[in-house]
C-alpha positions as CSV (number, residue, x, y, z in Angstrom):
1,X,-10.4,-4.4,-27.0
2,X,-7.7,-2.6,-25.7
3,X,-5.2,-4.3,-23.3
4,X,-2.3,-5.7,-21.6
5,X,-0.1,-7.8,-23.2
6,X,-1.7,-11.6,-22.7
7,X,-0.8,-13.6,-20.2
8,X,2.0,-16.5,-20.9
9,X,2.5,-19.4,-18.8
10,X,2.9,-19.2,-15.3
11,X,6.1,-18.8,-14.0
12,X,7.9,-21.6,-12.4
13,X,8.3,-21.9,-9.3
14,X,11.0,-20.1,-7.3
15,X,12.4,-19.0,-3.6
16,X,10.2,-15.4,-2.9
17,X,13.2,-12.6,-3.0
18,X,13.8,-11.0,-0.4
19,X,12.4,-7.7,-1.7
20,X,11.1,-4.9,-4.5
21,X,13.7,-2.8,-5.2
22,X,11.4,0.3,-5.9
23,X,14.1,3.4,-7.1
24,X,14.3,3.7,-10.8
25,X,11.6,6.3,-10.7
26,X,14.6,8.3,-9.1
27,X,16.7,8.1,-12.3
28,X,14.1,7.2,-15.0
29,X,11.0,9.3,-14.1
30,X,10.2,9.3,-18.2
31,X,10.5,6.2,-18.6
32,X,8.1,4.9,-15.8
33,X,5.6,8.2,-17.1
34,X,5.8,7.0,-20.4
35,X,4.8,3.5,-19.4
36,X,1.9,5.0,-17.1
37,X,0.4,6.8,-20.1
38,X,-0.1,4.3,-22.2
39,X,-2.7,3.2,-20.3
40,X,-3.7,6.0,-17.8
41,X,-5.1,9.3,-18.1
42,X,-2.9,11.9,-17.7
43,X,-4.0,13.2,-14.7
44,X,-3.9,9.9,-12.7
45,X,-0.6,9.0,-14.2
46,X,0.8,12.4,-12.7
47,X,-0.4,11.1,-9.4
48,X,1.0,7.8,-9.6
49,X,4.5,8.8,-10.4
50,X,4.3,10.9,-8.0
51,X,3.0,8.1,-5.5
52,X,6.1,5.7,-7.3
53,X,9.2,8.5,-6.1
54,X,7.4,8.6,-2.7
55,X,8.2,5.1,-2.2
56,X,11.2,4.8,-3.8
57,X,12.9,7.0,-1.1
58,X,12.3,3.9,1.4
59,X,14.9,1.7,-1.9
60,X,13.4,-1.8,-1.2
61,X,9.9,-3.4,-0.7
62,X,10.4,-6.4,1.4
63,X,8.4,-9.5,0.1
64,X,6.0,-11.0,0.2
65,X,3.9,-8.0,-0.3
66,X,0.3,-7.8,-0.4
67,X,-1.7,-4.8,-2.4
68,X,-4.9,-3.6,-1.0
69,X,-7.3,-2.5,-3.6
70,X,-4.4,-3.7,-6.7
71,X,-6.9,-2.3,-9.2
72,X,-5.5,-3.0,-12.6
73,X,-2.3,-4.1,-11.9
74,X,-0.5,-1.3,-14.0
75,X,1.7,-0.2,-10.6
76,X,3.4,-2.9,-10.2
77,X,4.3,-3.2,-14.1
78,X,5.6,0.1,-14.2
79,X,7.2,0.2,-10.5
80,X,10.5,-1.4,-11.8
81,X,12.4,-0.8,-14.9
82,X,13.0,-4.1,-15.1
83,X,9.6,-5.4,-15.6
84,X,9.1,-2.0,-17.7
85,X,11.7,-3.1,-19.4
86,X,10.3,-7.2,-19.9
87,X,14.6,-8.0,-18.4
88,X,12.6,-9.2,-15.5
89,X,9.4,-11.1,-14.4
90,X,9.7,-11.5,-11.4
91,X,6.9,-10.7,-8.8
92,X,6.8,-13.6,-6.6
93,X,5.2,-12.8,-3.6
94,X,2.8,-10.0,-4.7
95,X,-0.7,-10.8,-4.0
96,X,-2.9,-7.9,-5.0
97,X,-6.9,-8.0,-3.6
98,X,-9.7,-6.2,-4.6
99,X,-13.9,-6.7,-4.7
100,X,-13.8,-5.7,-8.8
101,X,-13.6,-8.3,-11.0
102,X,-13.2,-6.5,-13.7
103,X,-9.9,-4.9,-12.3
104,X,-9.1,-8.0,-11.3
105,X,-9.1,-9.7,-14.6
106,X,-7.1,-6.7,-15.8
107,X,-4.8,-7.5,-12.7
108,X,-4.3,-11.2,-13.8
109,X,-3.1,-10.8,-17.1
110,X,-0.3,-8.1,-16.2
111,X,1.0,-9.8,-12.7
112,X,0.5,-13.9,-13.0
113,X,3.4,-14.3,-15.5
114,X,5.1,-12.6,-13.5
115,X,4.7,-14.9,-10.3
116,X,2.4,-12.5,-8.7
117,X,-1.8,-13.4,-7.7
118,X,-4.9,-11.8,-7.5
119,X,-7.7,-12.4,-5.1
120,X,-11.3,-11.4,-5.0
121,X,-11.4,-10.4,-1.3
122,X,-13.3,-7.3,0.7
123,X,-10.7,-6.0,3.1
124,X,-13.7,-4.4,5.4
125,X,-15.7,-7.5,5.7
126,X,-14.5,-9.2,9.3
127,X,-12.7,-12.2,9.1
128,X,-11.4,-11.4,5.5
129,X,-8.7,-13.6,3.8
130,X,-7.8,-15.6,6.9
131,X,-5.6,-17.9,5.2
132,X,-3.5,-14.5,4.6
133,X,-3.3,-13.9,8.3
134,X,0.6,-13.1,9.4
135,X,2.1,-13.7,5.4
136,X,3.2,-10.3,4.5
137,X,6.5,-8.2,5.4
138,X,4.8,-5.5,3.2
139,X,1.4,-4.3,2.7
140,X,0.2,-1.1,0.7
141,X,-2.9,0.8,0.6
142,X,-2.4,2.7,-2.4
143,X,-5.5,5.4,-2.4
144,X,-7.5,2.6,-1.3
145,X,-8.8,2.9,2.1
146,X,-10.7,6.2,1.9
147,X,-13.2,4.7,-0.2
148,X,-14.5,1.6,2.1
149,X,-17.0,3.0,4.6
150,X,-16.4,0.2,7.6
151,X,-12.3,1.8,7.8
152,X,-12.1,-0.4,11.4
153,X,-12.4,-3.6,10.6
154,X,-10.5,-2.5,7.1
155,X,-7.8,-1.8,9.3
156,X,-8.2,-4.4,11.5
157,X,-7.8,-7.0,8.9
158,X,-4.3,-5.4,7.5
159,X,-3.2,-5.6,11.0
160,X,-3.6,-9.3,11.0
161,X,-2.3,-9.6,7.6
162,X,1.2,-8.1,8.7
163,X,4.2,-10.5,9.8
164,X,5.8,-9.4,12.7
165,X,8.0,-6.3,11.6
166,X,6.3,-5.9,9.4
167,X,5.2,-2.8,7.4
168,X,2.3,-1.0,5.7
169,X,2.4,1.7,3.1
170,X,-0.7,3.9,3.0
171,X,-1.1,6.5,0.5
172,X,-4.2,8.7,1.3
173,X,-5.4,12.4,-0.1
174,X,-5.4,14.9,2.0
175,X,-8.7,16.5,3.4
176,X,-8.5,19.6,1.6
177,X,-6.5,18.6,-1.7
178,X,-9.4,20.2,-3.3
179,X,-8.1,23.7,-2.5
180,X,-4.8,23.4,-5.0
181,X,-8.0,23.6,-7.9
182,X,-8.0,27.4,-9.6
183,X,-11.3,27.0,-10.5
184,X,-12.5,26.2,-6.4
185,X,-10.1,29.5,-5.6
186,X,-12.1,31.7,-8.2
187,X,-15.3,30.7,-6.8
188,X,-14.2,30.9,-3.4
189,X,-13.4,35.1,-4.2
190,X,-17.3,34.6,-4.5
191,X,-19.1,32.3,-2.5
192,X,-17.5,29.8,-0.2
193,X,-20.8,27.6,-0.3
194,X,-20.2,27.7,-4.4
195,X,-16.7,27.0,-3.5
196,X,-17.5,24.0,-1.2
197,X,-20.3,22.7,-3.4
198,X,-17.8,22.3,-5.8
199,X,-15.1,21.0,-4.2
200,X,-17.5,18.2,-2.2
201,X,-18.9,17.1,-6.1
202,X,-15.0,16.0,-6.8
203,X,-15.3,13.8,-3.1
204,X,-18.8,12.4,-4.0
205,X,-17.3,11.1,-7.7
206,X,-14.5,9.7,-6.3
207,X,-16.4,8.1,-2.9
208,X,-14.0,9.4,-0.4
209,X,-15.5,8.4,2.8
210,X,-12.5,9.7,4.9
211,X,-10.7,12.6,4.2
212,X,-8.5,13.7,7.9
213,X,-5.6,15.9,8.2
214,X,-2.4,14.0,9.2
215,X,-2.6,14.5,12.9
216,X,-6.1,12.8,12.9
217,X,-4.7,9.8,11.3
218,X,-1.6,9.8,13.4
219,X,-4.0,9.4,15.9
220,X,-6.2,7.1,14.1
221,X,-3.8,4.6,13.7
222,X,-2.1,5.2,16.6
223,X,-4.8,3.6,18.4
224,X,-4.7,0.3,16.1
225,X,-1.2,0.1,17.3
226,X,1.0,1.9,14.4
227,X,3.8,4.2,14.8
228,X,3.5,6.5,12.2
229,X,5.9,8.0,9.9
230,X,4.2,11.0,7.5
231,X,5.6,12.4,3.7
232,X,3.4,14.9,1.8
233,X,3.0,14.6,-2.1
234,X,2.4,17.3,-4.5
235,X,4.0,20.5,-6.1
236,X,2.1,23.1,-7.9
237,X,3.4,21.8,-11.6
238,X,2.1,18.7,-10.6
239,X,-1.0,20.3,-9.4
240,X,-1.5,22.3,-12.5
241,X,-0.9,19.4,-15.1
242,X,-3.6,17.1,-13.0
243,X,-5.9,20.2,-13.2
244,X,-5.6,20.7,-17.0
245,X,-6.4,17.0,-17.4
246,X,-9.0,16.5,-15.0
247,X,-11.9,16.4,-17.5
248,X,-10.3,14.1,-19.7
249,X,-9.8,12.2,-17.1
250,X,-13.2,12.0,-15.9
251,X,-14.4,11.0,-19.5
252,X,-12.1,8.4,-19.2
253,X,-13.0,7.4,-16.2
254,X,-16.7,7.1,-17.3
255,X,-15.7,5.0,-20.2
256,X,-13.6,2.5,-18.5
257,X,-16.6,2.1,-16.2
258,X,-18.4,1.0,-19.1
259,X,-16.1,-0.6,-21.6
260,X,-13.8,-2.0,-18.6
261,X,-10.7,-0.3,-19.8
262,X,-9.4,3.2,-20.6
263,X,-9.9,4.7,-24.2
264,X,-6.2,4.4,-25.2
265,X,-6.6,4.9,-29.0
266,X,-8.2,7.5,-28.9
267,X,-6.2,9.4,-26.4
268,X,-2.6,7.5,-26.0
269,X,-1.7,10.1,-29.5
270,X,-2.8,13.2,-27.6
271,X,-1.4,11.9,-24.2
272,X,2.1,10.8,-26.5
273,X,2.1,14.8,-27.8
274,X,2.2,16.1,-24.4
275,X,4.9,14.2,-23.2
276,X,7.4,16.7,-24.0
277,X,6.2,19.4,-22.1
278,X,6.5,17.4,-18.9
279,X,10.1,18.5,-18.8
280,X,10.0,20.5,-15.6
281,X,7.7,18.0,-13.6
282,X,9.6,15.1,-14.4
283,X,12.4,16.8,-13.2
284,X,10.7,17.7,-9.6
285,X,10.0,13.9,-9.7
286,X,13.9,12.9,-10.0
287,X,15.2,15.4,-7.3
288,X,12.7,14.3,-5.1
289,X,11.0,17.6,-5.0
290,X,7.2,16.1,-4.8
291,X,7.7,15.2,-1.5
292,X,7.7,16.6,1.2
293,X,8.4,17.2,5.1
294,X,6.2,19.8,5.8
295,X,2.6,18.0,5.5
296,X,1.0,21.7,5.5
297,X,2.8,22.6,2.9
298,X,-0.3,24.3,0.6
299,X,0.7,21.8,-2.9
300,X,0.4,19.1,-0.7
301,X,-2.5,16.8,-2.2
302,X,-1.8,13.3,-0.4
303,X,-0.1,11.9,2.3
304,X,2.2,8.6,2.1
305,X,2.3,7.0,5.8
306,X,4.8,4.7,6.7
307,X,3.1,2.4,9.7
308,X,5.3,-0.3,11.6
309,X,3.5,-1.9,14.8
310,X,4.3,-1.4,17.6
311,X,5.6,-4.2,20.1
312,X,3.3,-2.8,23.2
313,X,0.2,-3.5,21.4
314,X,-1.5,-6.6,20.6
């Protein structure tokens, strides 16, 4: 089987630094792409760089930092070049969660060397992790919360996981990021129920169960007692690479859901190839050109919100 390097012995013990610094996607956007596609599909690994440079605007990550729905583990391998790099291993004060073991396994062998843990734990059951209750300066949501139906108590629970001045990171995809799709825009010259029909079949394969414009989950979170702080992400080359690879990335998708990882053999060489013509994106991706201000902006395919609470509400 295909996989992460193995896991060495834990790392010793030491003082959790003070935080994650989170920029060399700024100067190095090959480097962390190239480290993405060796275990990604193209497509997602478009979106996570893209995700990374968001982030790295905001320089450091205070610690300890807890990530909801960690998956794999591959973002936090590939978020520094240090740990790209193997000059550094440390991840103390990272606890990723998620509800598939599988992931989690995956999870384990790229972050516990490192001094980061996993935890099998449902973030929308009530009372989740209570021993995690006021331990984390950070905590992210990276395309996470969209897919668990009870997104109340979801929320709920990251609120009591947060210190006090503390912060949380979500990334989440817009409600129409379906419309940057040519093929949705051809059908839509035709029928907008075709159109719609096939935009809602990309939403019911992923299991988005919330999809809102930005002003809804202003409000949204508003009301569990955030201030809110919005970026868009997306630009058309980005858009249009995701697109080409969307299929592939499905397949992929279908494969790991069998065989519990990606088919990197088999596509890492065709993945490797393509590299070079990445040029202009990776580009964007340095200069900061994949976010954006203007959360209407028509490339825009997610949203990154920055949510601190607020000292008025309990």
């Amino acid at each position: 089987m295909n996989a992460p390097r193995p896991a060495t012995s834990p790392a010793p013990h030491v003082k959790t630094p003070a935080g994650l610094d989170v920029r060399s996607c700024k100067s190095d956007a090959a480097g962390a792409m190239r480290a993405l596609m060796q275990y990604l599909p193209l497509a997602l690994a478009v979106r996570e760089l893209m995700r990374m440079r968001a982030l790295a605007d905001y320089g450091t990550l205070e610690m300890p930092l807890l990530d909801v729905g960690c998956g794999d583990g591959l973002f936090w391998e590939v978020m520094t070049e240090e740990l790209r790099s193997g000059q550094s291993q440390h991840l103390e004060g990272l606890v990723g969660i998620d509800i598939n073991q599988a992931e989690l396994d995956l999870a384990s062998v790229r972050l516990s060397s490192a001094g980061g843990e996993v935890r099998s734990v449902d973030i929308s059951a009530r009372g989740a992790g209570a021993d995690l209750h006021g331990r984390f300066e950070t905590v992210i949501a990276n395309c996470s919360l969209e897919h668990v139906p009870k997104l109340e108590v979801a929320i709920q629970n990251i609120r009591s996981f947060l210190a006090p001045g503390g912060e949380l990171f979500m990334i989440l995809p817009t409600p129409n990021w379906t419309d940057t799709l040519a093929l949705k825009r051809l059908l839509g010259r035709f029928s907008g129920r075709l159109a719609g029909t096939f935009a809602g079949a990309f939403d019911g394969f992923y299991q988005h169960h919330h999809l809102y414009p930005w002003y809804v989950w202003e409000h949204l979170l508003h009301g569990f007692g955030f201030d809110i702080e919005l970026k868009g992400l997306g630009s058309r080359e980005a858009n249009r690479i995701t697109e080409r690879w969307y299929l592939p990335a499905i397949a992929s998708f279908l494969y790991k859901s069998v065989f519990h990882h990606y088919p990197m053999r088999i596509a890492r060489p065709l993945k490797q190839r393509y590299m070079k013509r990445l040029g202009k994106f990776l580009a964007e991706v340095e200069q900061g050109l994949v976010v954006h201000d203007d959360l209407d902006h028509p490339e825009v395919i997610e949203y990154l919100a920055r949510c601190t609470p607020r000292a008025d509400a309990s």
